[in-house]
C-alpha positions as CSV (number, residue, x, y, z in Angstrom):
1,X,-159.5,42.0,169.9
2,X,-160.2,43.6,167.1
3,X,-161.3,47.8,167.0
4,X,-165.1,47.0,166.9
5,X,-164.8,45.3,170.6
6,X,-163.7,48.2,172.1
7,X,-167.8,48.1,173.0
8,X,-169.3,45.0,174.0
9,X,-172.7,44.8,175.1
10,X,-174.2,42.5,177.1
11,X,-178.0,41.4,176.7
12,X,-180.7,38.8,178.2
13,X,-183.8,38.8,180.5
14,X,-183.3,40.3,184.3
15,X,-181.7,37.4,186.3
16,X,-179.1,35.9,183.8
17,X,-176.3,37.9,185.2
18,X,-175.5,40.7,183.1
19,X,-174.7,43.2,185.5
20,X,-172.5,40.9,187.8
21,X,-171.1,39.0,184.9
22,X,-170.6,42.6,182.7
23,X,-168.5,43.4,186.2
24,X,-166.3,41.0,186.0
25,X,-165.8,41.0,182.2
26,X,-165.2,44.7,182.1
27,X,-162.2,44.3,185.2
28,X,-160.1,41.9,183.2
29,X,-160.3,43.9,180.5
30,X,-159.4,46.8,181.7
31,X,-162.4,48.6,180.0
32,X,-165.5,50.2,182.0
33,X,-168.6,48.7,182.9
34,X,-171.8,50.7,182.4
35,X,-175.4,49.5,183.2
36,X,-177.9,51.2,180.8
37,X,-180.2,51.1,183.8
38,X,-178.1,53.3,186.1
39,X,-178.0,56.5,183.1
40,X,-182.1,55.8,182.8
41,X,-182.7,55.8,186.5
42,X,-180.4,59.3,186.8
43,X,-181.8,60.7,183.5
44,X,-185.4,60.1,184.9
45,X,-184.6,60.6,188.8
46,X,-186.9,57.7,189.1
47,X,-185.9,54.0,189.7
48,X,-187.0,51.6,186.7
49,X,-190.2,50.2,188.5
50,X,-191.0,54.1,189.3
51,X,-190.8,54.8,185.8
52,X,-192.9,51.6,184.7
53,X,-195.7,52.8,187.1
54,X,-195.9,56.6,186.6
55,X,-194.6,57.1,182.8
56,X,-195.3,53.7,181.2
57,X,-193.2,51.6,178.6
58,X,-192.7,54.0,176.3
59,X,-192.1,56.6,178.3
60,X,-188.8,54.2,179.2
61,X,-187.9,53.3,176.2
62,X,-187.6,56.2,174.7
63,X,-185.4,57.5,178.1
64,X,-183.6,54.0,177.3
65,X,-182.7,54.8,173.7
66,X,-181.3,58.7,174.8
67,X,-179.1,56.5,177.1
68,X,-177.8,53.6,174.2
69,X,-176.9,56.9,172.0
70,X,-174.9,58.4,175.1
71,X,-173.3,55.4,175.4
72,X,-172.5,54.6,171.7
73,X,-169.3,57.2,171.4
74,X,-167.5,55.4,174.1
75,X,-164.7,52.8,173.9
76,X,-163.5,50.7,176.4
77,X,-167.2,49.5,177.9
78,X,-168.9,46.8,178.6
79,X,-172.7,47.9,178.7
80,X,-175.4,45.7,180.4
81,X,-178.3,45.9,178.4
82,X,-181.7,46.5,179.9
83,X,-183.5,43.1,179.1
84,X,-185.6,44.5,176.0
85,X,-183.4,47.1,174.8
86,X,-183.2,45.2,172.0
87,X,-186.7,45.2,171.1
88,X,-186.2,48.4,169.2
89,X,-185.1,48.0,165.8
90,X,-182.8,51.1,165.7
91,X,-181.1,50.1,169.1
92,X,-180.3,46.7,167.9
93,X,-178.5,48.2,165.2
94,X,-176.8,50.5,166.5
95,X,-175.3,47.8,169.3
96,X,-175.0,45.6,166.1
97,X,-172.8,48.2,164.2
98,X,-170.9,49.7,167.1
99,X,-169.5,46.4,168.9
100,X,-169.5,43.0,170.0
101,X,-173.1,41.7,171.7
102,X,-173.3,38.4,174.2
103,X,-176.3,36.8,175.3
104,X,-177.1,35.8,178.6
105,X,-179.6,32.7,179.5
106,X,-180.9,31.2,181.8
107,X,-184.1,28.8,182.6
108,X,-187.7,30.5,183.8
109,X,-187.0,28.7,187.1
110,X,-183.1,29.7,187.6
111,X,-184.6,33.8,187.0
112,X,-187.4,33.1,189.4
113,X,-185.0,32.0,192.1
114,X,-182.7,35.0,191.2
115,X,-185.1,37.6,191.3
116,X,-187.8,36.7,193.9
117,X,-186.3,38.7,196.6
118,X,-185.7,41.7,195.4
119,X,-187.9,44.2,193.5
120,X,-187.0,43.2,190.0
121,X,-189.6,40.9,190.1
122,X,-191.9,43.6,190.4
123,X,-191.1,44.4,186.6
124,X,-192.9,40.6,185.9
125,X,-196.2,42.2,186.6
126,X,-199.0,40.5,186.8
127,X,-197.0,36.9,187.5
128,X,-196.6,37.3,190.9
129,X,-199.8,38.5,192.4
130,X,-200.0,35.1,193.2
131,X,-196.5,33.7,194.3
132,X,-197.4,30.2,195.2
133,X,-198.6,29.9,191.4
134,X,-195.3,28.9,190.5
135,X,-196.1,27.7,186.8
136,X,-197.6,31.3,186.2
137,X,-194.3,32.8,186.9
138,X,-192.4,30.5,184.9
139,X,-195.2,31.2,182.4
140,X,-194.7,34.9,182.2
141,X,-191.0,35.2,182.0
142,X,-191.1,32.5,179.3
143,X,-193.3,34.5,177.2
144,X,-191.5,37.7,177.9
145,X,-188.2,36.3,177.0
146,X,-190.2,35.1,173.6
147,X,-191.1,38.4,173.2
148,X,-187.8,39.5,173.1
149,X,-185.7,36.7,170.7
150,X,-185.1,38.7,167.7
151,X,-182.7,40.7,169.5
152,X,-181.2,38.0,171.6
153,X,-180.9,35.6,168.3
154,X,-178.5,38.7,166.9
155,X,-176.3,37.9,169.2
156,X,-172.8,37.4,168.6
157,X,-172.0,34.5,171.6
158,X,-174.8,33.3,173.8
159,X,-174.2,31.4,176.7
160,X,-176.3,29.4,179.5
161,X,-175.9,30.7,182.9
162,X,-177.8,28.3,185.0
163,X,-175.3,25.7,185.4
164,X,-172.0,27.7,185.3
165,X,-170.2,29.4,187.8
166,X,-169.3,33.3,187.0
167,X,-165.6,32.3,186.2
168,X,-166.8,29.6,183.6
169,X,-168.6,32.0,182.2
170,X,-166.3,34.8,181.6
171,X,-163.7,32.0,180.5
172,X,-166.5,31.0,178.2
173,X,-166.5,34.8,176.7
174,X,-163.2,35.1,176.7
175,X,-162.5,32.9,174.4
176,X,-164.9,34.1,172.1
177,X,-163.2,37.7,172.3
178,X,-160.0,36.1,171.5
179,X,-161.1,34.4,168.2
């Protein structure tokens, strides 16, 4: 690899894997694995949904851009990406300069069954004040993964996670390191 993937980041909506996949990516490297999520939740003493509620979006992002700038003198890392970290111009450059970035997918109905049980789905808002109206979820994390294509389309390798297994998948990316 060459020196610029001694960072790679890791991007895509909540529910494609990043965290679990950016795991397993960062062991057989031999780098460490750091979830931009963890440094905003410590920074803020408040977990992400807390900070949504009390503080509001912008309140987060601009804890979430403290914690990309922390992160960006390290080497070694793999870095899971909060799912619209890259809606800010000045993060997506700085990831864009400072290492290699892979993009995570998955279908509306994949995410849904990955994150219903657990309080990430809180973060879909109003989607789910109605759970049996299925197409409304689907709706809603289409149109927030819409929202946030620039940055995914800067990606340097994207890959579909909905019909691989974790080990495809980090075969899939290691190849693409290699090249």
């Amino acid at each position: 690899m060459k020196k610029k993937d001694k960072r790679i980041y890791i991007t895509g909506f909540m529910g494609t894997g990043k965290t679990t996949l950016g795991e397993i990516l960062a062991r057989k490297l031999g780098y460490k694995f750091i979830d931009i999520d963890n440094i905003i939740e410590k920074k803020a003493g408040k977990t992400i949904k807390e900070i949504f509620d009390e503080e509001g979006a912008s309140y987060f992002r601009e804890i979430e851009k403290e914690a990309l700038k922390e992160i960006l003198g390290l080497k070694n890392i793999v870095v899971s990406l909060g799912g619209g970290t890259l809606i800010d111009d000045e993060n997506l450059m700085s990831v864009k300069k400072s290492g290699k970035l892979i993009h995570l997918s998955a279908e509306p109905s994949e995410i849904w069954r990955r994150v219903k049980d657990s309080e990430k789905k809180l973060l879909l808002k109003g989607a789910i004040l109605d759970e049996s109206d299925i197409e409304k979820i689907y709706s809603r994390i289409s149109v927030l993964i819409d929202l946030r294509k620039k940055g995914y389309n800067q990606s340097d390798f994207s890959i579909k996670t909905d019909k691989k297994s974790p080990e495809e998948i980090i075969i899939d990316i290691m190849k693409f390191l290699n090249k």
